[in-house]
C-alpha positions as CSV (number, residue, x, y, z in Angstrom):
1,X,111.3,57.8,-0.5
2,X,113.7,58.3,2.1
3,X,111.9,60.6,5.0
4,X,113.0,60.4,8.5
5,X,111.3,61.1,11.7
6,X,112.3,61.2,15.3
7,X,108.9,61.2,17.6
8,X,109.8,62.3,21.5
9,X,112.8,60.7,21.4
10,X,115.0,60.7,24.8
11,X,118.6,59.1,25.2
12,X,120.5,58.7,28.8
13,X,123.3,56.8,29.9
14,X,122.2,56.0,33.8
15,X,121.2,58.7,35.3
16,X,122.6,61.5,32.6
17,X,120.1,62.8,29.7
18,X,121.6,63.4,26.7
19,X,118.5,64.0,24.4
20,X,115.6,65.4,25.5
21,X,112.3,64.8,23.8
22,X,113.4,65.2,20.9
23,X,110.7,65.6,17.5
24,X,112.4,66.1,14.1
25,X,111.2,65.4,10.7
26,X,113.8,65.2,7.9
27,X,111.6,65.2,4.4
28,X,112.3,63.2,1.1
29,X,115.7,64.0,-0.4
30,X,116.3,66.8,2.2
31,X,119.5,68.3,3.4
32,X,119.2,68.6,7.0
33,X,122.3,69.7,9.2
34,X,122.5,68.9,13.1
35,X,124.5,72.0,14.4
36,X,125.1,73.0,17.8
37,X,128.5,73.0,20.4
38,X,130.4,69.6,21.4
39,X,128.6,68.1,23.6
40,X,125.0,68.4,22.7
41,X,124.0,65.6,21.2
42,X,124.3,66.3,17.9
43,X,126.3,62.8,16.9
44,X,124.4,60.8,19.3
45,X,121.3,61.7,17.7
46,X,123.0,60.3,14.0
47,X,124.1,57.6,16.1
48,X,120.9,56.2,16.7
49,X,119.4,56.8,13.2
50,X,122.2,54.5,12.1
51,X,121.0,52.1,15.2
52,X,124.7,52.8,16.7
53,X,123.0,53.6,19.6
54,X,119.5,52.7,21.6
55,X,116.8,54.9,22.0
56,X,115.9,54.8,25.9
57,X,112.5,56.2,24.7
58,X,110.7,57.6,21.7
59,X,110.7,55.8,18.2
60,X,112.4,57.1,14.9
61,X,111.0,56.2,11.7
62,X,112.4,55.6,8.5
63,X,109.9,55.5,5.1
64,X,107.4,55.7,8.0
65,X,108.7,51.6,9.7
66,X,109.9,51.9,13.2
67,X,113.0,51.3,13.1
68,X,114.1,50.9,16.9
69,X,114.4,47.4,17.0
70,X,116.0,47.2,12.9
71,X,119.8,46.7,13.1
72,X,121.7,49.0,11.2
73,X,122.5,46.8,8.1
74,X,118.8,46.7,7.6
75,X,117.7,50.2,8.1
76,X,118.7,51.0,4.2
77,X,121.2,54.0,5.5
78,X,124.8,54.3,5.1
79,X,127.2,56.6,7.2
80,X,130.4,58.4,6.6
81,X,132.6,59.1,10.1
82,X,134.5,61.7,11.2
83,X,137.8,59.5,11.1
84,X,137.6,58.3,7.1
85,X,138.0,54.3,8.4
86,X,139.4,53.2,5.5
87,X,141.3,49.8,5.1
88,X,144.7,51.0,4.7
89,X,145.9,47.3,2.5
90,X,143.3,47.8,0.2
91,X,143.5,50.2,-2.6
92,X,140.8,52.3,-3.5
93,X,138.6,49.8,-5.6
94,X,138.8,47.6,-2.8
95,X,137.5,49.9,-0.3
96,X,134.8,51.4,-2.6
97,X,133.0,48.0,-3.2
98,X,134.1,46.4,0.6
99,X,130.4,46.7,1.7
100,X,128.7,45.2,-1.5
101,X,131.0,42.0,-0.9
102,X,129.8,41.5,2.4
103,X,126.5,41.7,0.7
104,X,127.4,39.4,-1.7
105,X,126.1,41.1,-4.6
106,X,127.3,40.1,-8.3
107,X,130.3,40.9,-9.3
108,X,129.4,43.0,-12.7
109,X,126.9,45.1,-10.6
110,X,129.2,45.8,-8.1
111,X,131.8,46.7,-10.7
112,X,129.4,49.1,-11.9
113,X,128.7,50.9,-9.3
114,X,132.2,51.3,-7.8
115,X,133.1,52.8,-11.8
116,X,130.0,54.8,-11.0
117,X,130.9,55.9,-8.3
118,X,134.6,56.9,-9.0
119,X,133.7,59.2,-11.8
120,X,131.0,60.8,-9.7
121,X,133.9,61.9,-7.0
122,X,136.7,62.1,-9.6
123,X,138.7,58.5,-8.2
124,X,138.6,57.1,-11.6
125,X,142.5,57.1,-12.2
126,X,143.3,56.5,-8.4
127,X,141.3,53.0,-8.1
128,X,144.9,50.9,-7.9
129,X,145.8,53.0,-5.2
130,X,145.9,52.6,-1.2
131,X,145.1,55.3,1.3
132,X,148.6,56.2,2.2
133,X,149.4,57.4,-1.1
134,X,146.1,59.9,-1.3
135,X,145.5,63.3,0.0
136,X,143.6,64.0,2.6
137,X,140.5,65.5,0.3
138,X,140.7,61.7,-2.0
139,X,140.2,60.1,1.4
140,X,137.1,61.7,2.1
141,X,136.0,61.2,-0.9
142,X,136.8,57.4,-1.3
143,X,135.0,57.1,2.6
144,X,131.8,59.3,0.7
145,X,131.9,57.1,-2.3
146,X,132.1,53.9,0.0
147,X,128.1,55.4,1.1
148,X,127.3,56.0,-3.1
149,X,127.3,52.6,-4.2
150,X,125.7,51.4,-1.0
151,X,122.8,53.4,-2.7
152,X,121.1,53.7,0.0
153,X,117.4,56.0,0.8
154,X,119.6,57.6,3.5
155,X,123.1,59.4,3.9
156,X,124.7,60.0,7.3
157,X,127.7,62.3,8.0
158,X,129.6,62.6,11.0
159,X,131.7,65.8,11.2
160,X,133.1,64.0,7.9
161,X,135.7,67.8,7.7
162,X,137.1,68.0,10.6
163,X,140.3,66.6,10.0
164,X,140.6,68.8,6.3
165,X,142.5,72.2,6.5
166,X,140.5,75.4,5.7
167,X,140.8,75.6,2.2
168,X,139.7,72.2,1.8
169,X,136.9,72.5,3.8
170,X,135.6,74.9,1.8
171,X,136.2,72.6,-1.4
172,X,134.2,69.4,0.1
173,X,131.4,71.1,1.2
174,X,130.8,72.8,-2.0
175,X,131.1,69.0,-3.5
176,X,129.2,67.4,-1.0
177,X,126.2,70.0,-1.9
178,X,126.6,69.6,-5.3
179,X,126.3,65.9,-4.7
180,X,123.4,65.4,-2.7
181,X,121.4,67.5,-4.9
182,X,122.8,65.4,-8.2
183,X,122.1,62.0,-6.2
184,X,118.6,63.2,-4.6
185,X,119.3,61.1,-1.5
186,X,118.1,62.5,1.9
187,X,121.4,63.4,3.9
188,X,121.7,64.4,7.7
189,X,124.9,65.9,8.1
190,X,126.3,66.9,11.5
191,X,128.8,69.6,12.4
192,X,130.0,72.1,14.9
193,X,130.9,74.6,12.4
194,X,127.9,76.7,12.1
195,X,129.2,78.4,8.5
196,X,129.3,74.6,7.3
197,X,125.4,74.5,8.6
198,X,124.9,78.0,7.3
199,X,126.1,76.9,3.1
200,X,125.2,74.0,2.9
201,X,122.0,72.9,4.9
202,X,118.3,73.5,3.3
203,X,117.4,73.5,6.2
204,X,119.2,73.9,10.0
205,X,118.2,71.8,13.3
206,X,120.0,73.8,16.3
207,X,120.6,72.0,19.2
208,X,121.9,72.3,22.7
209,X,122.4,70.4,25.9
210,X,120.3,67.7,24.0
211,X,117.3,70.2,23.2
212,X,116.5,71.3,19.6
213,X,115.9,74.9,20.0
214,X,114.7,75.5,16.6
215,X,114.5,74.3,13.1
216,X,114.1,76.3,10.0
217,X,116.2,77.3,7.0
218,X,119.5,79.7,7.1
219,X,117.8,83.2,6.5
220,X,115.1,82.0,8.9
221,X,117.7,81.1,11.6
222,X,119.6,83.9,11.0
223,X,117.0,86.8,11.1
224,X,114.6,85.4,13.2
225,X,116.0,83.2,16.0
226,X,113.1,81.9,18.6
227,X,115.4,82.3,21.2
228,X,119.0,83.8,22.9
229,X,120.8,80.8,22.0
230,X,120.4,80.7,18.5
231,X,120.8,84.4,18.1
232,X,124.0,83.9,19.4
233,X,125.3,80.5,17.9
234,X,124.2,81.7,14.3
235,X,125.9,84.1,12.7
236,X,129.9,85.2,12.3
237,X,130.5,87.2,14.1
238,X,127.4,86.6,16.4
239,X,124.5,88.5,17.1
240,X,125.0,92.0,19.8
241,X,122.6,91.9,22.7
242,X,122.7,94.5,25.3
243,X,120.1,95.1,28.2
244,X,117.6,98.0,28.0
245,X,113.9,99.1,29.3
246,X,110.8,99.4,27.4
247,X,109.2,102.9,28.4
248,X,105.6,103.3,29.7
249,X,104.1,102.7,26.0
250,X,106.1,100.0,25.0
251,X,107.3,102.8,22.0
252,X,110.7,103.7,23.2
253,X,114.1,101.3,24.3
254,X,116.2,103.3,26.8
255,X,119.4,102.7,28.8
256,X,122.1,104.3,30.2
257,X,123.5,106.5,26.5
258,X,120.4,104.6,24.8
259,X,117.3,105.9,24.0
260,X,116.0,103.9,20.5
261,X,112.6,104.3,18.9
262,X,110.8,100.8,17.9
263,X,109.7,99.8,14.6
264,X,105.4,99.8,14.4
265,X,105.9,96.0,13.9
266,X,107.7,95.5,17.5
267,X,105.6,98.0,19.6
268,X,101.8,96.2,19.9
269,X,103.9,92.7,21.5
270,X,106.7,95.2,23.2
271,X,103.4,97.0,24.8
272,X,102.8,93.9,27.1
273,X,106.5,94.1,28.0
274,X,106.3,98.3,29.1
275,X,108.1,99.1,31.8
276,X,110.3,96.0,31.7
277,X,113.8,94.9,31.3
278,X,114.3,93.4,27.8
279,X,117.5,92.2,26.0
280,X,117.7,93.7,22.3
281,X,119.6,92.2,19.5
282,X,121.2,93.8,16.3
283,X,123.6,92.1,13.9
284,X,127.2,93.9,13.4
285,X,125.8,94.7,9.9
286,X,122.7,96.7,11.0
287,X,125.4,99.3,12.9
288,X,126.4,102.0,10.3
289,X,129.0,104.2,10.7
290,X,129.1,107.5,8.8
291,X,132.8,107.9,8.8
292,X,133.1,111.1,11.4
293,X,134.4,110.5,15.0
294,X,133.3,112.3,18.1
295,X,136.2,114.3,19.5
296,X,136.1,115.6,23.1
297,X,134.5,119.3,22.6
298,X,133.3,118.3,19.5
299,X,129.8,120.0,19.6
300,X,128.5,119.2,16.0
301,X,128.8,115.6,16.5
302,X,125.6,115.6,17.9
303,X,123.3,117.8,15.8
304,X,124.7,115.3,12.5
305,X,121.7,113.4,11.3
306,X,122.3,109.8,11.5
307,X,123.4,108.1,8.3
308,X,120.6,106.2,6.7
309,X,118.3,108.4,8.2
310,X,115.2,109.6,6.5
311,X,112.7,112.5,7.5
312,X,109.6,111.1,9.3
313,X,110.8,107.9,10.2
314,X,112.4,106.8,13.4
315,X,116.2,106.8,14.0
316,X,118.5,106.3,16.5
317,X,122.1,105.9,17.4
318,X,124.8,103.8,19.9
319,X,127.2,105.6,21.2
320,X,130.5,103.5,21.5
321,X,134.1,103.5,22.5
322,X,136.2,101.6,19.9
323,X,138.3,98.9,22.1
324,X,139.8,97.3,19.1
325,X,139.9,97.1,15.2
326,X,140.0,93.8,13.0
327,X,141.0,94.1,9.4
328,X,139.4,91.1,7.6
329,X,140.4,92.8,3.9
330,X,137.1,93.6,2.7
331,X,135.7,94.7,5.8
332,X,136.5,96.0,9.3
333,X,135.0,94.9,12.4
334,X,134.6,97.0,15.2
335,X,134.6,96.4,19.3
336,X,133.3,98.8,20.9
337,X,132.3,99.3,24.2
338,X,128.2,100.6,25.3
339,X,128.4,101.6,28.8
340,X,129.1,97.9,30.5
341,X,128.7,96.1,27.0
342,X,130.1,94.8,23.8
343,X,129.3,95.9,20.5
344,X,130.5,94.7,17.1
345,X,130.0,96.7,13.7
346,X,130.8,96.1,10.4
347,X,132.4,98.8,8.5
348,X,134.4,99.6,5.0
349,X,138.3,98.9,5.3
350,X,138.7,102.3,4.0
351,X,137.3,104.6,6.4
352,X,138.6,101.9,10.0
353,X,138.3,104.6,13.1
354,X,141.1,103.6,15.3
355,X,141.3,102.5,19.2
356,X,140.0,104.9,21.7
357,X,137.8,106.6,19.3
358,X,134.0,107.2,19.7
359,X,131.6,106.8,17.6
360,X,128.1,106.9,17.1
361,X,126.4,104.1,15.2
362,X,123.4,104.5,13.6
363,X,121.1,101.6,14.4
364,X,118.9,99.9,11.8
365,X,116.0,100.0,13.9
366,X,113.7,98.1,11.7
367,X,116.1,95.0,12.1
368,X,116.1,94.9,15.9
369,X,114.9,91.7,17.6
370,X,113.7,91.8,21.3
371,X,114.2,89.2,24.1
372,X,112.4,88.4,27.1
373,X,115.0,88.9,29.6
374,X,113.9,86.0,31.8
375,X,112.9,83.1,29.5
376,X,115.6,84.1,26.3
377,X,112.5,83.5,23.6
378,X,112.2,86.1,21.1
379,X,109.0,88.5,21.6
380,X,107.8,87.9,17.9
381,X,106.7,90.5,15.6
């Protein structure tokens, strides 16, 4: 077993709160990822599950003991760091099997494990070697390795990418997936990067300004956020919001060139919200485009029935002025200006409008998502 849980845990240093009450349960053999902005408190919550740092109040539990007062060679974890901290005079075998020396385990078993542990990550043939004379991708891996053969019931990472270029970013994640689910071991991982949280977390705890502001898995995360600031932080690129008003009925959003019916799953919440100011959200990919711009004097442009359309159900349309064009090669993104706001659509590479071009956008209305303008929470289906 190898469970972790964080009850109404609270960090400060003086008079400055880091971590707020924070609850968080990370099950058996789970891949939880801490994501959120520097500076929330993503790495001083690993911190104290390693027992880096104190708890100023709450307890965290690992296989259900307190561990609060447990110093961290006792808590059965093992942590890889941003920086790789490798011993740069010993070679790789030396490194690998540094902490089951200071154990003072057997010789043959720790011999095994490091051999274990080398063909696991693919070190075999680089054992004899010191850091200086490995890439940047066998560093990280002889620092991950150093946590294998600790065998331990819990795996910590630290931003352990950040120093990697892109394309071998996108190589160690894949392997450090593929490795937690071949070694079963419970793993929080930490990270900034929330397309690193997106592929490889089961599930995602978002955090900011030392609040969790939810937990739940990718899709969950990404198509129902409780609240503005994960609507926002999830997602590349993020989440459109623009302001509008819910009519008398609660049926209808309207603004200033918007007037949008709501899906029947929105409308018996939205009707406690009629007549107010809500913010509505729409991913780029849920604007279509049919291909056809709106010239000035064009008067068909209007009577064109929205793409994706279909007779008896609801439709609507954005009207926006394109302010820029980004070719990504297998798609286009659009900015594009709504009255006072910002708009981004997805849309083939083939048919890209160009600048100063308007268009209307046909809006996937069943995949809106409505916030209360004052609190930021999500008004739920």
């Amino acid at each position: 077993m190898g469970n972790v849980t964080l009850e109404h845990v609270t960090k400060r240093y003086g008079d400055n709160e880091v971590i707020t009450d924070l609850d968080l349960t990370v099950a058996d053999r789970e891949f939880m990822v801490l994501v959120g902005p520097s500076g929330c408190g993503k790495s001083t919550v690993l911190r104290m599950i390693a027992g880096l740092e104190e708890i100023t109040a709450g307890a965290i539990r690992i296989n259900d003991r307190v561990v609060n007062e447990i110093p961290p060679k006792d808590r059965d974890i093992a942590m890889v760091f941003q920086s790789y901290a490798l011993y740069p005079h010993m070679n790789v075998r030396e490194n690998l099997e540094f902490g089951l020396r200071m154990r003072r385990m057997e010789r043959a078993e720790r011999e095994r494990r490091v051999a274990e542990a080398a063909e696991i990550l693919g070190l075999a043939g680089f054992l004899d070697r010191k850091p200086g004379q490995l890439s940047g991708g066998q560093r990280q891996r002889v620092a991950v390795g150093r946590a294998i053969v600790r065998q331990p019931q819990v795996f910590l990472f630290d931003e352990p990418l950040s120093n990697l270029d892109a394309k071998l970013r996108v190589q160690m994640r894949a392997e450090i997936t593929s490795l937690q689910r071949q070694l079963q071991t419970t793993t929080i991982y930490v990270t900034h990067d929330q397309v690193e949280a997106m592929t490889m977390g089961s599930r995602i705890a978002v955090l900011d300004e030392g609040r969790l502001m939810q937990v739940g898995t990718p899709l969950e995360l990404y198509e129902q956020p409780d609240n503005l600031f994960v609507a926002r932080f999830i997602g590349t690129p993020p989440m459109n919001i623009f302001s509008a008003t819910l009519d008398g009925d609660g049926g209808r959003l309207r603004a200033d060139q918007v007037d949008l019916p709501l899906p029947d799953r929105l409308q018996p919440v939205t009707g406690t919200h009629a007549g107010c100011q809500v913010l509505v959200g729409v991913r780029p990919e849920n604007l279509h485009w049919d291909g056809m711009v709106a010239r000035t004097g064009d008067e068909t442009a209007g009577d064109r029935p929205p793409l994706g359309s279909t007779p008896g159900q609801p439709a609507g349309t954005l009207p926006i002025e394109v302010m820029m064009v980004e070719s990504l090669g297998h798609e286009v993104l659009i900015h594009g200006r709504l009255g006072t706001e910002n708009l981004i659509a997805k849309v083939d590479p083939h048919d890209a409008p160009g600048v100063g071009d308007n268009l209307q956008l046909t809006v996937a209305i069943d995949r809106l998502l409505i916030f209360d303008r004052e609190t930021g929470q999500r008004l739920p289906a």
